[in-house]
N, C-alpha and C positions, 0 to 999 in steps of 0.2 A: 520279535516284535509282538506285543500284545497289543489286544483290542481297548481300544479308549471307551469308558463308561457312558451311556446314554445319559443325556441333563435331560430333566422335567418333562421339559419340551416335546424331546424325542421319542418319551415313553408315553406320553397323551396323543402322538401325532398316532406310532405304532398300534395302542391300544382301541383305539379308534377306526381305526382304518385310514387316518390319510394322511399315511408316510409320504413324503415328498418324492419326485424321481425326476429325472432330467427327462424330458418328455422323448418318446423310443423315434420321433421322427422330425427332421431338421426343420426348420421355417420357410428354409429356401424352396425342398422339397413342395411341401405345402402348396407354396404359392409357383411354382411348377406346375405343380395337376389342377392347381383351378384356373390356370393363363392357357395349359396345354389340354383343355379336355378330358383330362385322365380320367376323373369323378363321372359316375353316371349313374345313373336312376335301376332298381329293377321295384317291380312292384308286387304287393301280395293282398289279395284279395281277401277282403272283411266280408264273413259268408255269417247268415243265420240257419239253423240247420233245426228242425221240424221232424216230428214222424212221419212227413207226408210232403215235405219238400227242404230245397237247398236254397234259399238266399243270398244275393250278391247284393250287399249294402254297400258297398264302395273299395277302394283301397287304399291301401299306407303304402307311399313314397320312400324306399328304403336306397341309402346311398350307397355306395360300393367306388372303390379304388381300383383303377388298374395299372398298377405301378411297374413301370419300366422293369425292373432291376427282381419287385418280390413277388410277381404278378398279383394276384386279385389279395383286395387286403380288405377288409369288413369296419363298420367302425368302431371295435373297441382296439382295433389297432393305430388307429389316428386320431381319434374324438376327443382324448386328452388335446395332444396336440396342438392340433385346430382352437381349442381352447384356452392353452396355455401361451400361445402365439397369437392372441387376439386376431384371429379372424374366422369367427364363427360368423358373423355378419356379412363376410363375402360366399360362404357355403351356405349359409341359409339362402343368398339372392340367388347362387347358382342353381339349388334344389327348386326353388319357389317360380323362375323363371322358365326351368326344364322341364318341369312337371306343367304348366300351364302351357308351352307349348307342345306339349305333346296332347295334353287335353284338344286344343283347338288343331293337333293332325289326326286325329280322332284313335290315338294311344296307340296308333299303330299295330290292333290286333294285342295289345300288351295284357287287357283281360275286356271279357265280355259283361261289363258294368257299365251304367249310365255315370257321368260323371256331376256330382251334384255341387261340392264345397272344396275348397283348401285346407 
């Protein structure tokens, strides 16, 4: 059995970078970890750094997966996904709402910054 020749298409999509793929995580999944809490915040602190001091200017809300089955998964493991399954707008509320209340339990110790913006 030989391999079928790539058309036009294939080779613009390849040479480009955006070969098509069936997305690495199901829909069901998906909407699984955002009904069962699986998705959860960690955060990393935005510092400015000085000859003579360390600044905490805030931090970035970074999401993470704790998946039943592959345990902790990052987002360049789902991000497609989530995107390709039209519901980046339920992760965004789940981020936007998670973070805001953890601001107003006072971040629980999560870093020692004032917390200014979204």
């Amino acid at each position: 059995m030989s391999a079928r020749p790539l058309d036009a298409q294939q080779i613009e999509n390849v040479m480009s970078g955006h070969m098509t793929r069936a997305p690495l995580v199901a829909k069901k999944e998906l909407e699984q970890a955002l009904a069962e809490h699986e998705l959860f915040l960690q955060y990393e602190c935005k510092v400015t750094i000085s000859s003579d001091s360390l600044r905490i200017q805030g931090v970035e809300a970074l999401v993470r997966w704790r998946h039943p089955r592959r345990g902790l998964l990052f987002p360049r493991h789902f991000l497609r996904a989530v995107e390709e399954h039209g519901l980046m707008i339920g992760l965004t509320d789940l981020v936007m709402t998670e973070a805001v209340r953890q601001m107003d339990n006072g971040a629980n110790g999560v870093c020692p910054c004032r917390w200014s913006s979204i």
